[in-house]
N, C-alpha and C positions, 0 to 999 in steps of 0.2 A: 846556547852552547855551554857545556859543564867545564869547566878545568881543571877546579880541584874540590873537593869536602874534606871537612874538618869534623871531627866529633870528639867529645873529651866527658866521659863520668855521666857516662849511659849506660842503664840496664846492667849489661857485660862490658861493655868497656869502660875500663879506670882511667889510662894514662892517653893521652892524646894517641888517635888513628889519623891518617889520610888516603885517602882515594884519589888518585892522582891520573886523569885523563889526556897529560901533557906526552904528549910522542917522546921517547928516550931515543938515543943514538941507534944506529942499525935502519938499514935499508929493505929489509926484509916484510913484502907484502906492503912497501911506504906508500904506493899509487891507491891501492884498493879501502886500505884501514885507516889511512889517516889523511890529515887536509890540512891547508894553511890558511886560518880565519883572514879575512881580509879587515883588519883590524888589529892595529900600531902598538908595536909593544909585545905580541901577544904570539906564542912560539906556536908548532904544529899540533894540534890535537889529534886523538886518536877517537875512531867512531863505533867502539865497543871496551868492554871492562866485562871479564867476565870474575867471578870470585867460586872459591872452591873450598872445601874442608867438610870435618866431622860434623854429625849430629852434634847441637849442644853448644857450637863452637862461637857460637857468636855472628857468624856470616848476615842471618836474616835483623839482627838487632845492628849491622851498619845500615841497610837499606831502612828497616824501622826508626833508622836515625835521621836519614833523608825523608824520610816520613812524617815525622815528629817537627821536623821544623816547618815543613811546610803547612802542615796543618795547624801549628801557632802565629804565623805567619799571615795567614789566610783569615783565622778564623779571632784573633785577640783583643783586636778592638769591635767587630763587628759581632757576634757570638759571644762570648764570654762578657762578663757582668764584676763591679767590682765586688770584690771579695771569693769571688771563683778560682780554686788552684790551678795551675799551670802544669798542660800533659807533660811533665819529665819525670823520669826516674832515675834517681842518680846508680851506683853502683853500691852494693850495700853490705859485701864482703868486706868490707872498712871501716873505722870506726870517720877516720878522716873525711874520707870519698863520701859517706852516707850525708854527710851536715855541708858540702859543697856545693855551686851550683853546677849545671849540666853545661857546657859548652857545645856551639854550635858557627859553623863558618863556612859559608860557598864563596866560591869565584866563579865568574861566569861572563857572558857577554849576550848584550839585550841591546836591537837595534845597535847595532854595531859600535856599541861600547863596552868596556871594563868593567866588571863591579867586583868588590870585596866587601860583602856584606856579613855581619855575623853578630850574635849575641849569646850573654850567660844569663841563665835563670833558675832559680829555687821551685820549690812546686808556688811561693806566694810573693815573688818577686821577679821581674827583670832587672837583675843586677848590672848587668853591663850593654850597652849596645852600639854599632859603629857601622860607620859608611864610608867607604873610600872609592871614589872614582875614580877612571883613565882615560878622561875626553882626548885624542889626540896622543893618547897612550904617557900620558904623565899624571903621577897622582897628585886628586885634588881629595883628603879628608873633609865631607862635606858634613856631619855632626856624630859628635862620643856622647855616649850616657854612661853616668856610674850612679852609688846609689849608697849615699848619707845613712850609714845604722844609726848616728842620735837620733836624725829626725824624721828615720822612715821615706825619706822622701826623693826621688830622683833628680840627678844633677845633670843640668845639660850644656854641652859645649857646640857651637854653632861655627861655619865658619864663613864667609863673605859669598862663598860659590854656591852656596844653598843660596836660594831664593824663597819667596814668597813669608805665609803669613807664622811666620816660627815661633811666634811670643805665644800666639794660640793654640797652634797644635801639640805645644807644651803644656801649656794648663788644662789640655785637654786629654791628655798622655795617660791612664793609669796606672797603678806601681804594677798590676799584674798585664800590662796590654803593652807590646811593642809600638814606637814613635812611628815607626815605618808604618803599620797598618791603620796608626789612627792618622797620621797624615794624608796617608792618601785617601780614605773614610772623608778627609777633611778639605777633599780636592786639591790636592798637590801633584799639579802638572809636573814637576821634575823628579818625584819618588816615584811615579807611575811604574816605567818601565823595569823597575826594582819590583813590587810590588809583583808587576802583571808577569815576570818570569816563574813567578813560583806559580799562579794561580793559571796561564795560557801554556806556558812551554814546558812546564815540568809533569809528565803524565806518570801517575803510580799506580800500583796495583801489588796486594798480597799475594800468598799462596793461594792456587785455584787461579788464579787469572781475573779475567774480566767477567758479568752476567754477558748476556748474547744481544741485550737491548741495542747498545749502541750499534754493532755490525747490522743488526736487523733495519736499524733507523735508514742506513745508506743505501739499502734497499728499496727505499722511497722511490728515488727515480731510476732507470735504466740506467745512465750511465755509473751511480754507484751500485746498483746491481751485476752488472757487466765486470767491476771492478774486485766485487765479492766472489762472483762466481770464478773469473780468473785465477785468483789469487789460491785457491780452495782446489781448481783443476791443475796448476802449475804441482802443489802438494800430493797429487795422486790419489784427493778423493772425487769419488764419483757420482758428483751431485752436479744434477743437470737444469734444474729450477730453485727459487727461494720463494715462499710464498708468504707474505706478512698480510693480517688481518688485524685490524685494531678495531679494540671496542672496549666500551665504557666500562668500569669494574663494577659487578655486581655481585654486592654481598654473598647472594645466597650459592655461589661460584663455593665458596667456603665448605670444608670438610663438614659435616657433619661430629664428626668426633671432637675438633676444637674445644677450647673452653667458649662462655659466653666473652667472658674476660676480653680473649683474645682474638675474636669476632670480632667486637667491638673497636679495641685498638685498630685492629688491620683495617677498618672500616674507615674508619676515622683518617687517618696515613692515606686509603687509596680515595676520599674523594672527590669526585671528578676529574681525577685521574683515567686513561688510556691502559687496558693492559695488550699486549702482543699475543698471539698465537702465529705462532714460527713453523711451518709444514716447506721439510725438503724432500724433491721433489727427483726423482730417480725414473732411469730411462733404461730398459731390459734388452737384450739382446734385439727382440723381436719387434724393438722401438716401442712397446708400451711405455708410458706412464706411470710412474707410482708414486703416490706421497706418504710421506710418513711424517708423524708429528716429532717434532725436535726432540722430546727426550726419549723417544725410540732413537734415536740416535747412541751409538757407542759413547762412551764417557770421552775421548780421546777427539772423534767426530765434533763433538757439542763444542769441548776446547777451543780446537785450533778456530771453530767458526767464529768465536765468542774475542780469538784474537785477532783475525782478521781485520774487522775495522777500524782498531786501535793501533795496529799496526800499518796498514795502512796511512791513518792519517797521521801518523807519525811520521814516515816517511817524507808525505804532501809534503807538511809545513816544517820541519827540521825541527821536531820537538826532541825532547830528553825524555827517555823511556826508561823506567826503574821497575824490575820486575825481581820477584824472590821465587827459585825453585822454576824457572821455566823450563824443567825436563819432566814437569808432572803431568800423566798422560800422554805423556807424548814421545812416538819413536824417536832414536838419535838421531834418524836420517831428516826427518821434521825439525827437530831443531838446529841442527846445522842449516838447514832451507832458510828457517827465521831470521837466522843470524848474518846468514849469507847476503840477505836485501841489505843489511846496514853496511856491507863491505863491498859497496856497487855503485861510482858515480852515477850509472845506468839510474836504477832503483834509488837510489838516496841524493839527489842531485843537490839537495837541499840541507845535507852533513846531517844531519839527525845523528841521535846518539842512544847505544842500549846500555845498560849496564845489568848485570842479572847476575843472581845466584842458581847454582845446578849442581847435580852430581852426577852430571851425564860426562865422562873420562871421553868417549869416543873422539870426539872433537878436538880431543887435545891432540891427539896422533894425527892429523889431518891438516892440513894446510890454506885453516881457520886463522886460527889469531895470530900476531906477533908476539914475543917476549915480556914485552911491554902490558900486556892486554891481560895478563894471566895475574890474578892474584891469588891470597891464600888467607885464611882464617883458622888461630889455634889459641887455646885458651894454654895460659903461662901458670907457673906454680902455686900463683894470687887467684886465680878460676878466672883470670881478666882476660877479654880478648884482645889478641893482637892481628895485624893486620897487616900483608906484608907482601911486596911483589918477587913473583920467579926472576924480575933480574937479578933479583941478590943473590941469586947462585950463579949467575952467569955462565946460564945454561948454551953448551958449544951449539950454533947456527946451525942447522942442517944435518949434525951428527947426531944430538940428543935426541931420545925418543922420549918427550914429556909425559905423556902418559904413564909410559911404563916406568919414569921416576918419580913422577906422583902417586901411582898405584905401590910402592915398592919403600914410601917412606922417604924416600932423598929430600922432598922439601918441606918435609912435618906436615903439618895439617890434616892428618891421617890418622885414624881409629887405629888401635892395637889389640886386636880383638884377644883375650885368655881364655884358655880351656873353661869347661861349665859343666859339671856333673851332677845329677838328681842323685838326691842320698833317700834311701827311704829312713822310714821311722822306725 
């Protein structure tokens, strides 16, 4: 479960942002969208975050932010090598901002505990790093890192409630690889659950969504079959079989127009490797039969199927779902369907949580989200993004029509589009 992100001197944003999934005051839709973790300390969350604004505006470089640490996170000590830089980009409209490190901070709860985890880093250092637990919902700071410019070298502060082997997974720590990652790399039973939230329960995906692999995989047995096909008939498409075939990758599968080059490469990448052939499978009036190979499929079709199983098992198991642009391809009425599983002890029994960027307005006039749940993204006079919820307008319960004051400018985050005239020569 998410609570809050932190980001500071990324890409587009300069001055610290927060994403805050904590329930604000107001009873409005409180049974459907939001839940009380059972878990000490720790206030009602809410089971969606949606974010809005311009092209340009920065919106996708917050989720790219949630992106970025996970995949430092995941990938620092076990992938990267020393002397390999570090994925950050700081903000570079600055002379300041450009020579800083990137900051980065989640809150969250794993196996029904607190964490406050977070770190700052240059593209060739981890400058700072920290851990704060809330066993019983009191914090215990379990180890700080900072980082000596004489001597290059990182400093660590440890404290009695960390356990196990610390003298070693220090000296084995590099300046460019987070403690977290190489501890647990280093078998550290009590960083695990730190660790395994970014790598188990935090699910992401860019623009475009997901490939169809994984939805296809659940098609393996009948009951996940049953569970794809449902979910694809509740949407109103009318696909009556899923047909997966798996077989070995064989080169000469390959274009002929290719390079050798890239024959080659892709060769290399697919061996012995499995590839899918995906045929859905449609039922005519007259009850024929008909299959069609998946990329006969509409663009829209291919989508939603390709979210299906990710969605899905998000649901199952109450992961944290981060998606950029979830109204691409896809009708409003579809993504309001999406959004609406995560606002359904029914469907979501298990809290699961979405957060997603869109410029789909529909939804905003509809009695989707709470106050709460709406945020916004607009670049300031610096070209820095800010980041900022509809309750700061304290928008009237029941009387405002959000939409039509977000389409209309009342909360910024809105294109002003000027006149454009071709001149000839």
């Amino acid at each position: 479960m998410l609570i809050e992100f932190t980001v500071k001197n990324s890409r587009s944003i300069k001055e610290e942002q927060v994403l805050s999934l904590v329930k604000a005051k107001g009873n409005e839709l409180e049974d459907s969208n939001s839940f009380m973790p059972s878990v000490p300390g720790v206030a009602p969350l809410l089971r969606s975050s949606v974010i809005y604004g311009p092209n340009a505006s920065g919106k996708s470089n917050v989720i790219r932010a949630i992106m970025q640490m996970e995949s430092i996170v995941r990938s620092s000590a076990s992938t990267s090598q020393e002397g390999d830089n570090i994925p950050v980009e700081p903000f570079l409209f600055d002379d300041a901002s450009s020579n800083e490190p990137t900051e980065f901070e989640v809150v969250f709860i794993n196996e029904n505990i607190k964490y406050q985890y977070g770190f700052t880093a240059t593209k060739f250092n981890i400058v700072e790093e920290w851990l704060i637990a809330y066993p019983k919902g009191r914090p215990q700071r379990w180890f700080a890192r900072g980082f000596d410019e004489k001597t290059q070298s990182p400093e660590f502060k440890f404290s009695e409630f960390l356990t196990g082997q610390k003298s070693v997974w220090q000296k084995a720590t590099r300046n460019n690889a987070l403690f977290l990652s190489t501890a647990v790399q280093l078998n550290s039973e009590q960083l695990k659950p730190v660790f395994s939230w970014f790598k188990d329960k935090l699910k992401l995906t860019r623009i475009g969504g997901w490939n169809p692999g994984f939805s296809a995989s659940l098609c393996d047995d009948s009951t996940g079959k049953t569970r794809i096909l449902e979910f694809l008939k509740a949407a109103d498409f009318d696909i009556h079989d899923i047909k997966i075939k798996k077989e070995k990758f064989d080169p000469e599968s390959l274009p002929d127009e290719f390079p050798d080059v890239l024959k080659e490469e892709i060769t290399q990448q697919m061996k012995d490797k499995e590839v899918m052939d995906i045929k859905t499978v449609h039922q005519t009036s007259s009850g024929k039969l008909v299959s069609l190979d998946f990329d006969e499929e509409s663009d829209g079709t291919q989508q939603f199927f390709s979210f299906a199983g990710p969605w899905i098992d998000s649901l199952n198991n109450g992961y944290v779902l981060v998606i950029d642009e979830l109204h691409d391809n896809l009708h409003p009425r579809l993504v309001r369907y999406l959004v609406d599983l995560f606002h359904s002890e029914k469907t979501n029994p298990k809290n699961a949580q979405l957060i997603f960027t869109t410029h789909e307005t529909s939804i905003l006039s509809q009695d989707v989200f709470r106050r709460d749940q709406v945020w916004f993204c607009e670049k300031d006079k610096d070209q820095a993004t800010v980041l900022y919820p509809l309750t700061d307008f304290r928008p009237r319960k029941d009387r405002e029509n959000i939409e039509q004051g977000y389409l209309s400018g009342r909360y910024g985050a809105f294109p002003f589009v000027s006149s454009f005239e071709l001149k000839s020569d």
